[in-house]
Residue frames as a rotation matrix with the C-alpha (Angstrom) as fourth column:
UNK 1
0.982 0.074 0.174 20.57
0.080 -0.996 -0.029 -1.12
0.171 0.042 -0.984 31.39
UNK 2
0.457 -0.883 -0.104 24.06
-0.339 -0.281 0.898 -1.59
-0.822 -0.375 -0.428 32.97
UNK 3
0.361 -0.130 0.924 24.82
0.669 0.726 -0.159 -3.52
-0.650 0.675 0.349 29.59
UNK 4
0.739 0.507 0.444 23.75
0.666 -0.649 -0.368 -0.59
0.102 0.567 -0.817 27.70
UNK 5
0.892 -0.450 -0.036 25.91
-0.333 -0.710 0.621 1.92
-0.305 -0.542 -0.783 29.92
UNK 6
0.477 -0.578 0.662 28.69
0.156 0.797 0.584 -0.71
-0.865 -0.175 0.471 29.70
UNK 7
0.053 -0.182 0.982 28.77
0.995 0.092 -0.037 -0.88
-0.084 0.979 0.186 25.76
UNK 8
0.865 -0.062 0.498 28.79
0.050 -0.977 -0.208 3.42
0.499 0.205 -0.842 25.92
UNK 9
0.554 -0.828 -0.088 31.44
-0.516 -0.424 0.745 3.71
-0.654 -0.367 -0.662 28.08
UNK 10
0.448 -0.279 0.850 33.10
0.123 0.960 0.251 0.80
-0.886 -0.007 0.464 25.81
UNK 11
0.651 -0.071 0.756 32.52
0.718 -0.264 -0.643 2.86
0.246 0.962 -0.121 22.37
UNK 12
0.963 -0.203 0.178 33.87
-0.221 -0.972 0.086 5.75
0.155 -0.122 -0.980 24.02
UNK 13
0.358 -0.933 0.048 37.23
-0.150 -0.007 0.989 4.32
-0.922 -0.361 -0.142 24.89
UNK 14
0.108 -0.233 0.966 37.36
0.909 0.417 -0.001 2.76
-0.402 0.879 0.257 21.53
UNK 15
0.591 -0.080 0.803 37.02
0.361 -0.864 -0.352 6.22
0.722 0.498 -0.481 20.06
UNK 16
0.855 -0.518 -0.027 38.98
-0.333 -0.588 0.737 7.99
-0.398 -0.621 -0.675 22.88
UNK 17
0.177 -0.861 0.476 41.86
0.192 0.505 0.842 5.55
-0.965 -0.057 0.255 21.69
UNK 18
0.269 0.305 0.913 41.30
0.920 0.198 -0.338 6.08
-0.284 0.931 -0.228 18.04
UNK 19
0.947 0.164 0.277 41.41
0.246 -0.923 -0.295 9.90
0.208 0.347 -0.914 18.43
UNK 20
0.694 -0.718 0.057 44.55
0.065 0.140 0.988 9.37
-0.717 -0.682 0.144 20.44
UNK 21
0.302 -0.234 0.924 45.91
0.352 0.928 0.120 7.43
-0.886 0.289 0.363 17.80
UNK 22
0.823 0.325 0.465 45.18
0.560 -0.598 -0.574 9.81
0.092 0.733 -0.674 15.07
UNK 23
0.924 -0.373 -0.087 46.80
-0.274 -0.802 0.530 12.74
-0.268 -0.466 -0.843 16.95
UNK 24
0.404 -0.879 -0.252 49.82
-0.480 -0.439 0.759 10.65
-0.778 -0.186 -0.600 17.20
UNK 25
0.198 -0.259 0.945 50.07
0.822 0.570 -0.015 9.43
-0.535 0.780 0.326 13.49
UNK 26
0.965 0.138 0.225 49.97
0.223 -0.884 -0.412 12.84
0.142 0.447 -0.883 12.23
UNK 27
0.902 -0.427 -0.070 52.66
-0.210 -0.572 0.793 13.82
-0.379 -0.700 -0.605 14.62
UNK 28
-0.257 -0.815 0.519 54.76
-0.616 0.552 0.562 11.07
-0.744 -0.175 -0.644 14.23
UNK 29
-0.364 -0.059 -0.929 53.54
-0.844 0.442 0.303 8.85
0.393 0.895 -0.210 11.33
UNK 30
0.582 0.812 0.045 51.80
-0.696 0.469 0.544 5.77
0.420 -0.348 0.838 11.12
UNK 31
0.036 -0.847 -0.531 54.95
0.132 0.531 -0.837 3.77
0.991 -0.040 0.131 12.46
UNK 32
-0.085 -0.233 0.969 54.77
-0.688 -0.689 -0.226 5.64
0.720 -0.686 -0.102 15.78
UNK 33
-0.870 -0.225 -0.438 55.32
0.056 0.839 -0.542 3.35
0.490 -0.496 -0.717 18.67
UNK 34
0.030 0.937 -0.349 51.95
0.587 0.266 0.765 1.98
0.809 -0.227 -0.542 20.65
UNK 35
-0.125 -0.180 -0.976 53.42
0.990 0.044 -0.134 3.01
0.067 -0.983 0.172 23.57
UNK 36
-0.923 -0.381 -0.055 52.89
0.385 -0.916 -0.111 6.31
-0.008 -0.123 0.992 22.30
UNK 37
-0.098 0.995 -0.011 49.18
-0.251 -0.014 0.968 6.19
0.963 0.097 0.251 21.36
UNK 38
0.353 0.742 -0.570 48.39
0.487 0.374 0.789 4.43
0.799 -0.557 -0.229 24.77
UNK 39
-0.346 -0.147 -0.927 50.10
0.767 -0.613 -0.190 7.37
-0.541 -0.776 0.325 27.09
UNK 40
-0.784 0.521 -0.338 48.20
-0.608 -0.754 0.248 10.15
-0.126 0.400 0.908 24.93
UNK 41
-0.412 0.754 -0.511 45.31
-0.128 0.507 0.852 7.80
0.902 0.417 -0.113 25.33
UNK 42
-0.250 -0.258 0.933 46.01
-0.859 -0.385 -0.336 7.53
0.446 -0.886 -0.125 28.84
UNK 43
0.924 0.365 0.114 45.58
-0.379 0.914 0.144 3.51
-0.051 -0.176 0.983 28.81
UNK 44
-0.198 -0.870 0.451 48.49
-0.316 0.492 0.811 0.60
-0.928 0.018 -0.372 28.62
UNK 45
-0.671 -0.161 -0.723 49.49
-0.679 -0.258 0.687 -0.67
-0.297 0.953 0.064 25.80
UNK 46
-0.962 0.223 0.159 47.71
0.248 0.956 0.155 -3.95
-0.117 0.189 -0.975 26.59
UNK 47
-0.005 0.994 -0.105 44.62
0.088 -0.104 -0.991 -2.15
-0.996 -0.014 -0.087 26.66
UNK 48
-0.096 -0.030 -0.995 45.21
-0.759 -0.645 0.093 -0.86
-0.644 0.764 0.039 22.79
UNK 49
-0.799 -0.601 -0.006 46.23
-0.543 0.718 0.436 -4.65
-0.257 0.352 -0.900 21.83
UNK 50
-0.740 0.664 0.106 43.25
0.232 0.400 -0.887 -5.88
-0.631 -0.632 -0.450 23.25
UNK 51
0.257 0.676 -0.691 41.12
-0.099 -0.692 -0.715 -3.59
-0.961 0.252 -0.111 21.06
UNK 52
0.672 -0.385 -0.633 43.46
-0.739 -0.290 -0.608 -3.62
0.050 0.876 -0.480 17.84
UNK 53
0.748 -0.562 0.352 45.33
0.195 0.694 0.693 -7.12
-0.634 -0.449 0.630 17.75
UNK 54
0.147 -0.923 0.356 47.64
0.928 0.253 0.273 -5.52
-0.343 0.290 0.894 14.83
UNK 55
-0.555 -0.687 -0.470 49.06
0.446 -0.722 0.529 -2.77
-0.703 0.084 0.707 13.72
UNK 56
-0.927 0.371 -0.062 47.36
-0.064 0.009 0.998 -2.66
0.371 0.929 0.016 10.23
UNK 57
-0.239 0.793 -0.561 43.78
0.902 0.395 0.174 -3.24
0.360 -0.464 -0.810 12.81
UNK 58
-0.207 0.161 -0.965 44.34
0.596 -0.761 -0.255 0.02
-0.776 -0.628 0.062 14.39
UNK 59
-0.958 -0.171 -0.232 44.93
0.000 -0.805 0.593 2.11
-0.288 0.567 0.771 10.97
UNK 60
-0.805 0.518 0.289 42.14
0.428 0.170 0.888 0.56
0.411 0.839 -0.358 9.35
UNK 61
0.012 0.851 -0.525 40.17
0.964 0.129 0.231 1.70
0.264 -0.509 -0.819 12.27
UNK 62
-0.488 -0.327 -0.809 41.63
0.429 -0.897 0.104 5.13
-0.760 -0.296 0.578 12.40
UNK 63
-0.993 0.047 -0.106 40.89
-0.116 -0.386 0.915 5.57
0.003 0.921 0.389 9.05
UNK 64
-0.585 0.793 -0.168 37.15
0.515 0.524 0.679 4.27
0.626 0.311 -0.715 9.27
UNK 65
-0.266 -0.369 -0.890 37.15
0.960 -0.186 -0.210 6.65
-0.088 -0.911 0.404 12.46
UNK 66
-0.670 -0.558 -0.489 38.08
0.343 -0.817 0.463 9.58
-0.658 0.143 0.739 10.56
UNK 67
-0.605 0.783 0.144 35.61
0.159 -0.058 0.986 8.96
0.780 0.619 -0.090 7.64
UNK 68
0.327 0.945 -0.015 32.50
0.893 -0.304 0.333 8.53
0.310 -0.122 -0.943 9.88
UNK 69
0.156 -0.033 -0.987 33.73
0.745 -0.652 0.139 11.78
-0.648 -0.757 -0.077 12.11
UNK 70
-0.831 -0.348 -0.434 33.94
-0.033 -0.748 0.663 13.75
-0.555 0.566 0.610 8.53
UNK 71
-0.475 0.877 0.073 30.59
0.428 0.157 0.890 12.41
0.769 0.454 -0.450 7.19
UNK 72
0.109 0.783 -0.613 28.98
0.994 -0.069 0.089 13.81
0.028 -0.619 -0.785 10.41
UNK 73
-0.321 -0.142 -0.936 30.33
0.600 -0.795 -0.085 16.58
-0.732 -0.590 0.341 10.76
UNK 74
-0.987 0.114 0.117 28.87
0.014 -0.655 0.756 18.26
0.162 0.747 0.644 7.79
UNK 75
0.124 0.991 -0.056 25.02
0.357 0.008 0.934 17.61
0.926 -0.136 -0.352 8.25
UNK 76
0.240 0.440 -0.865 26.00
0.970 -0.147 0.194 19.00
-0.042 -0.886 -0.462 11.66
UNK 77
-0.846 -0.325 -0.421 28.00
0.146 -0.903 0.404 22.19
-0.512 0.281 0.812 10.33
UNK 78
-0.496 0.845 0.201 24.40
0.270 -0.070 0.960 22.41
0.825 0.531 -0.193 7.72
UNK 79
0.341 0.745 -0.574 22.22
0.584 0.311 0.750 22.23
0.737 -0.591 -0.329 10.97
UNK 80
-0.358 -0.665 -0.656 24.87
0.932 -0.212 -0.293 24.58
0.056 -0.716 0.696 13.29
UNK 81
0.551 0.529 -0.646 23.19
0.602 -0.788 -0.132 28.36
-0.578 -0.316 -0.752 11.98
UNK 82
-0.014 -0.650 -0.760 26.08
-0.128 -0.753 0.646 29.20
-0.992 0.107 -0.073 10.34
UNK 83
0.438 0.440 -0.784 25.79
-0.798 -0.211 -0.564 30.14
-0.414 0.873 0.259 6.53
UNK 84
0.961 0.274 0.043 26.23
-0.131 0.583 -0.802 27.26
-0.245 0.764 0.596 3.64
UNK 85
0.817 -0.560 0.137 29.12
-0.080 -0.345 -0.935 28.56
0.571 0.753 -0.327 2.52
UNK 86
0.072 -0.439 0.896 30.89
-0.973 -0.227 -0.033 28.85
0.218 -0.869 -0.444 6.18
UNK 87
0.518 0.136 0.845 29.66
-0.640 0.716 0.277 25.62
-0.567 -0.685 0.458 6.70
UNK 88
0.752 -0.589 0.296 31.85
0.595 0.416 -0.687 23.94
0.281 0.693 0.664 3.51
UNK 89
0.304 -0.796 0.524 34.76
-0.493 -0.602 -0.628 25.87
0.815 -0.068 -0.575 4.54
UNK 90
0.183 -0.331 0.926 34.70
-0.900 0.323 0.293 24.02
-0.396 -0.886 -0.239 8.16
UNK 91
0.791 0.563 0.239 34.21
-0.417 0.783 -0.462 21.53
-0.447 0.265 0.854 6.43
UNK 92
0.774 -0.633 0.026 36.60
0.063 0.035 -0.997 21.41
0.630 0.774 0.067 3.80
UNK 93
0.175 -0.643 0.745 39.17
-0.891 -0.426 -0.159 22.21
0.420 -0.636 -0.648 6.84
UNK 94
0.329 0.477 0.815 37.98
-0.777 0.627 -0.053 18.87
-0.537 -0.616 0.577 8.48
UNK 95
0.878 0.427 0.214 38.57
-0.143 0.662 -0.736 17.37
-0.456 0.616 0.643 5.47
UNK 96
0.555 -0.809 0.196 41.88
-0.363 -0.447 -0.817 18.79
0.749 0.382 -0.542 4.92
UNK 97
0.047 -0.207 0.977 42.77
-0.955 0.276 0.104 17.48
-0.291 -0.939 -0.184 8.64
UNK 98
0.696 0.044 0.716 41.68
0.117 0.978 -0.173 13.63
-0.708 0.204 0.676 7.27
UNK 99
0.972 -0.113 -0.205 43.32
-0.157 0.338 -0.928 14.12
0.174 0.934 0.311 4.21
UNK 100
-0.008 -0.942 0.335 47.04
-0.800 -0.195 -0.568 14.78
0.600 -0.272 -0.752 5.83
UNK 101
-0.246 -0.282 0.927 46.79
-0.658 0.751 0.054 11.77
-0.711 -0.597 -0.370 8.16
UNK 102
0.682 0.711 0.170 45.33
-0.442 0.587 -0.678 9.52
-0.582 0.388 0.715 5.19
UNK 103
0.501 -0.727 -0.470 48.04
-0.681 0.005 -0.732 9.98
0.535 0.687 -0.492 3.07
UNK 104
-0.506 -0.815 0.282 50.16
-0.846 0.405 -0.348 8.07
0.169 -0.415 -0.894 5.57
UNK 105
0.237 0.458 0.857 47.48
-0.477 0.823 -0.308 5.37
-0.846 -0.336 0.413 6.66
UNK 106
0.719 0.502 -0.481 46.94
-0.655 0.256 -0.711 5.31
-0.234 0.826 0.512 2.74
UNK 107
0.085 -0.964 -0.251 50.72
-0.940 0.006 -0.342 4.15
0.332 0.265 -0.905 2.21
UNK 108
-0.736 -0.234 0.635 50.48
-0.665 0.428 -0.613 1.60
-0.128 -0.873 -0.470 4.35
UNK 109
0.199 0.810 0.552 47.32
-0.420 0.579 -0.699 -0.09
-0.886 -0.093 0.455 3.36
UNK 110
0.090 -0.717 -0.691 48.65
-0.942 -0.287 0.175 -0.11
-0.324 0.635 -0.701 -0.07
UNK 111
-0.696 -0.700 -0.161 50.18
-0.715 0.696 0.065 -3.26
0.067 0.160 -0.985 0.56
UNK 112
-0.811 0.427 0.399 46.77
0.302 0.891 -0.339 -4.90
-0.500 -0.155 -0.852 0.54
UNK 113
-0.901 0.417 0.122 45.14
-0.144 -0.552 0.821 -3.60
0.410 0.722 0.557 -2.83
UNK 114
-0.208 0.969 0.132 41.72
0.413 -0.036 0.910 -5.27
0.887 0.244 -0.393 -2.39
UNK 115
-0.177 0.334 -0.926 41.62
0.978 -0.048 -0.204 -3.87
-0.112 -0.941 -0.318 1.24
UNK 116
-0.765 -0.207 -0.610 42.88
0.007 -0.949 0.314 -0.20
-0.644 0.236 0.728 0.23
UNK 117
-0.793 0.598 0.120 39.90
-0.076 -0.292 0.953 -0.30
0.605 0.747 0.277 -2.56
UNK 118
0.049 0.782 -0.621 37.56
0.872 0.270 0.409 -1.33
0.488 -0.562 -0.668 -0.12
UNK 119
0.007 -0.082 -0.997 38.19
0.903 -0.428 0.042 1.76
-0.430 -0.900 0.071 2.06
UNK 120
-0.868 -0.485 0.109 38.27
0.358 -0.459 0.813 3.70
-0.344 0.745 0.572 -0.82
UNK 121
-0.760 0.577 0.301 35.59
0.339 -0.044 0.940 2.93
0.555 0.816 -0.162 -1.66
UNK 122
0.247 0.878 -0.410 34.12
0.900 -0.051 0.433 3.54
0.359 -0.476 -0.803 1.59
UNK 123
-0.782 -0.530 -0.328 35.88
0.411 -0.834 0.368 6.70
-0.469 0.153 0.870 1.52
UNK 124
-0.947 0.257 0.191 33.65
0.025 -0.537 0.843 7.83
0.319 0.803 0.502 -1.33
UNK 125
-0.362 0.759 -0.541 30.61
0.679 0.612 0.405 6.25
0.639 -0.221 -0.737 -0.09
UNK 126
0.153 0.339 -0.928 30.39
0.956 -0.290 0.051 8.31
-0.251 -0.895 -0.369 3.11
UNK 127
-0.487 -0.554 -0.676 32.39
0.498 -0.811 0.306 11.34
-0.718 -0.187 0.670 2.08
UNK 128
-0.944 0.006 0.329 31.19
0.316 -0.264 0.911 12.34
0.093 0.965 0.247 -1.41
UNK 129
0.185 0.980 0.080 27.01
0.860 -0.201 0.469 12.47
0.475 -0.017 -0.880 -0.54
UNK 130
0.383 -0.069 -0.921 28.22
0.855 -0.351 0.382 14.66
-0.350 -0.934 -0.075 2.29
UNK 131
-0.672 -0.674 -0.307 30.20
0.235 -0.586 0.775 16.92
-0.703 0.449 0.552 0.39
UNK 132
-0.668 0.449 0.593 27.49
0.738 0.295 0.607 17.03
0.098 0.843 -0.528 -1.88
UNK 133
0.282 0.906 -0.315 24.39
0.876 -0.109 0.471 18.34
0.392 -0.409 -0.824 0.31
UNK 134
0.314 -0.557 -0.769 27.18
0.746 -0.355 0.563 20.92
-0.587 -0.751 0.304 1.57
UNK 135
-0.947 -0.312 0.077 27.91
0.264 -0.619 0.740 22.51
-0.183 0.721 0.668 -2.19
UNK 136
-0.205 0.948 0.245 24.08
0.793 0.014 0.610 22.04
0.574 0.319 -0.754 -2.64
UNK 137
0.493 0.403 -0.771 23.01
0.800 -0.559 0.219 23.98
-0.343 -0.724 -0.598 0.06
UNK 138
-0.171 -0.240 -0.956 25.46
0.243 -0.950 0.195 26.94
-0.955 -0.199 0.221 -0.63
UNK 139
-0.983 0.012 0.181 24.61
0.178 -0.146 0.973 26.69
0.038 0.989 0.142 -4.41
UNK 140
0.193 0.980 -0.038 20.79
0.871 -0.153 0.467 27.42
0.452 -0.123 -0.883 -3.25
UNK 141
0.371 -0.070 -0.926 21.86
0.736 -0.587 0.339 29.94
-0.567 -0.807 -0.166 -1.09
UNK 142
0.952 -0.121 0.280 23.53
0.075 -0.797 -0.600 32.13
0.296 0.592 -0.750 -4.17
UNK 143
0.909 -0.417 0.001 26.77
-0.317 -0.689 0.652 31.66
-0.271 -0.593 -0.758 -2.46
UNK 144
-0.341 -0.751 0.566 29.02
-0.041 0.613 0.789 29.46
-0.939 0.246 -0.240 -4.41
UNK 145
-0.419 0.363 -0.833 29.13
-0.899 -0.298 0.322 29.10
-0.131 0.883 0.451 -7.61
UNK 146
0.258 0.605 0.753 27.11
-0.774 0.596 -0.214 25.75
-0.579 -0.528 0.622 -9.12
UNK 147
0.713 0.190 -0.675 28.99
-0.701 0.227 -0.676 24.20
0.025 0.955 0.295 -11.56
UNK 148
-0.434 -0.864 -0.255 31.35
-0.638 0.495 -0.590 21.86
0.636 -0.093 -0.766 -9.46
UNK 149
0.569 0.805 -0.166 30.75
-0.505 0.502 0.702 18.84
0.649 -0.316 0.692 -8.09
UNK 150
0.859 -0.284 0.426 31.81
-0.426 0.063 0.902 16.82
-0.283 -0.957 -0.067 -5.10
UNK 151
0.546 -0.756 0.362 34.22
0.738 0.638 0.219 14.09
-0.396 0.148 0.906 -6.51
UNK 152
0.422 -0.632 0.650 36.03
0.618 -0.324 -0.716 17.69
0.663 0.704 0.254 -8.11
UNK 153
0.434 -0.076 0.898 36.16
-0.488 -0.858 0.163 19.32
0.758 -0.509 -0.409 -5.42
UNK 154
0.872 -0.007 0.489 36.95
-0.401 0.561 0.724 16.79
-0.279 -0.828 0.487 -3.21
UNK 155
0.819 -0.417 0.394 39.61
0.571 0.660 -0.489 15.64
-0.056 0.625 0.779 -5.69
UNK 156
0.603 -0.354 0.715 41.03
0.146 -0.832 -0.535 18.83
0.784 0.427 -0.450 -5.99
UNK 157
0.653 -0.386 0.651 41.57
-0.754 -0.261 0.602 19.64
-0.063 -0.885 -0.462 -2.02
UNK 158
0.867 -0.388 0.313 43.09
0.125 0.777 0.617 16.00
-0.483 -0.496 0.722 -1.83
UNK 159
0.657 -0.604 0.451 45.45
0.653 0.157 -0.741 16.90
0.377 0.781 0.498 -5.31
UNK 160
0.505 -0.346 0.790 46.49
-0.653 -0.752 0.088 20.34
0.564 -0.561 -0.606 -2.66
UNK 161
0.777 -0.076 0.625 47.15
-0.576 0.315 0.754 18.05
-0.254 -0.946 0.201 0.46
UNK 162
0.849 -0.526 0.046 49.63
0.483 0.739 -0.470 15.82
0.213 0.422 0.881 -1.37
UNK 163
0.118 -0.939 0.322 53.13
0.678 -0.161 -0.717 15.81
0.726 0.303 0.618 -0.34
UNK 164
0.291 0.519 0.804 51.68
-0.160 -0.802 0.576 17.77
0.943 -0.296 -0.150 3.10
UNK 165
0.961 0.246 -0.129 52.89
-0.159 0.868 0.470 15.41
0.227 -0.431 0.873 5.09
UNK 166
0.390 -0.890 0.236 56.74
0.921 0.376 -0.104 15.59
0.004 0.258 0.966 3.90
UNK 167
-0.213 -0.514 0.831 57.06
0.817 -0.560 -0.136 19.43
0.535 0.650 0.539 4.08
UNK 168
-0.472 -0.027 -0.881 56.81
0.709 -0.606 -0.361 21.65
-0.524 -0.795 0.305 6.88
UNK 169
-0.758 -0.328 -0.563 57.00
0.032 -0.882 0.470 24.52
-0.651 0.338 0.680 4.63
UNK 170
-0.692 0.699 0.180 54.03
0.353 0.110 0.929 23.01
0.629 0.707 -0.323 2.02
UNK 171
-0.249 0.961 0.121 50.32
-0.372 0.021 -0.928 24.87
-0.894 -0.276 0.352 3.79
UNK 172
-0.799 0.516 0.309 48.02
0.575 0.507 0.641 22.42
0.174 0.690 -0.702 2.11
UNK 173
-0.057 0.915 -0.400 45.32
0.937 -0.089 -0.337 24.53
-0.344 -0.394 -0.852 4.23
UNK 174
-0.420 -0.113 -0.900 46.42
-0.247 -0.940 0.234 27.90
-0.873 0.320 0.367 2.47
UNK 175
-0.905 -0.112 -0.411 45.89
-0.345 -0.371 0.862 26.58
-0.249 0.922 0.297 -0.61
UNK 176
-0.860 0.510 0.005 43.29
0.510 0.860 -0.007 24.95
-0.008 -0.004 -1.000 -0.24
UNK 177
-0.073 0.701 -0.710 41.38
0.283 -0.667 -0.689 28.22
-0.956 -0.252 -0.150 1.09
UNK 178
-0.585 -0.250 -0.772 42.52
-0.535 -0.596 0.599 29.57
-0.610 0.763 0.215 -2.25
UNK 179
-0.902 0.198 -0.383 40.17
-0.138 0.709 0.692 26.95
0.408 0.677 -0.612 -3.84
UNK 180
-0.265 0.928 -0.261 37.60
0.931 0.176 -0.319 26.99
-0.250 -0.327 -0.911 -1.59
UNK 181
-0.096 0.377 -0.921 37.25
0.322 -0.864 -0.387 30.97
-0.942 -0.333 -0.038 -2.08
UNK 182
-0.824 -0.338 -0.455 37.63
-0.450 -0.096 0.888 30.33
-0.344 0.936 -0.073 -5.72
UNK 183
-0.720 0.677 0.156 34.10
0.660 0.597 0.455 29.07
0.215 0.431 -0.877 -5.84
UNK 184
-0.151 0.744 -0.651 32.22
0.280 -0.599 -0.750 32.26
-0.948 -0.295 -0.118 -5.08
């Protein structure tokens, strides 16, 4: 049982650091010193090291992070009360949130093709069913229209989000609404 406890309190830092991380790649980019992730983490750095021996360890885990915490969060927005349609909008927000920090991880992974396809690919894998069950649901519901599918839609927001990263002044999330409200 203490094992058990042990290995929860264990995931949770791992993710406590991860979210950390995130936070300050957005901010700052994926370059951002450790030392910044592990005081908005509220650990040393050796604790981060320990967890992530490189640099290129942590993204991939941010990124892998980010995916599962956007694949859940739709079957839990579906399951939350709030309409179909509401729920793809949080969504799509969520998704709009991954896509602006990706863009930088993405850069960066880059430099190792077959990795970057791998992640890609688990990118799609997780993200795309989700997104799916989310257009389904508000296409039953009369509230969307039914003639788009996930990998467009999903293609689209990301084709918005581009260049979000480099431009204060760009709202990827404005336009994006403008596309999501463009399916009623």
């Amino acid at each position: 049982m203490n094992e058990r406890i042990k290995r929860a309190d264990a995931r949770r830092n791992e993710e406590s650091l991860l979210d950390a991380a995130a936070a300050v790649f957005v901010a700052a980019g994926v370059e951002a010193p450790v030392r910044d992730i592990a005081a908005r983490a509220g650990v040393g750095t050796g604790t981060i090291y320990r967890h992530f021996p490189t640099r290129a360890d942590l993204i991939v885990a941010v990124y892998r992070h980010q995916v599962e915490a956007c694949a859940a969060a739709g079957p839990a927005l579906l399951e939350s009360g709030v309409t179909p349609y509401a729920a793809l909008r949080s969504w799509i927000d969520l998704f709009v949130d991954f896509l602006v920090t990706k863009h930088g991880l993405a850069g960066v992974l880059r430099s190792d093709q077959a990795g970057f396809e791998t992640l890609h690919a688990y990118f799609l894998d997780r993200l795309v069913p989700v997104c799916g069950a989310l257009l389904a649901a508000a296409g039953a519901a009369g509230q969307i229209r039914t003639d788009v599918d996930a990998v467009t839609l999903m293609r689209g927001v990301g084709n918005l989000c581009i260049g979000a990263e480099n431009d204060d002044r760009y709202d990827a999330r404005k336009l994006v609404s403008v596309l999501i409200a463009g399916l009623r």
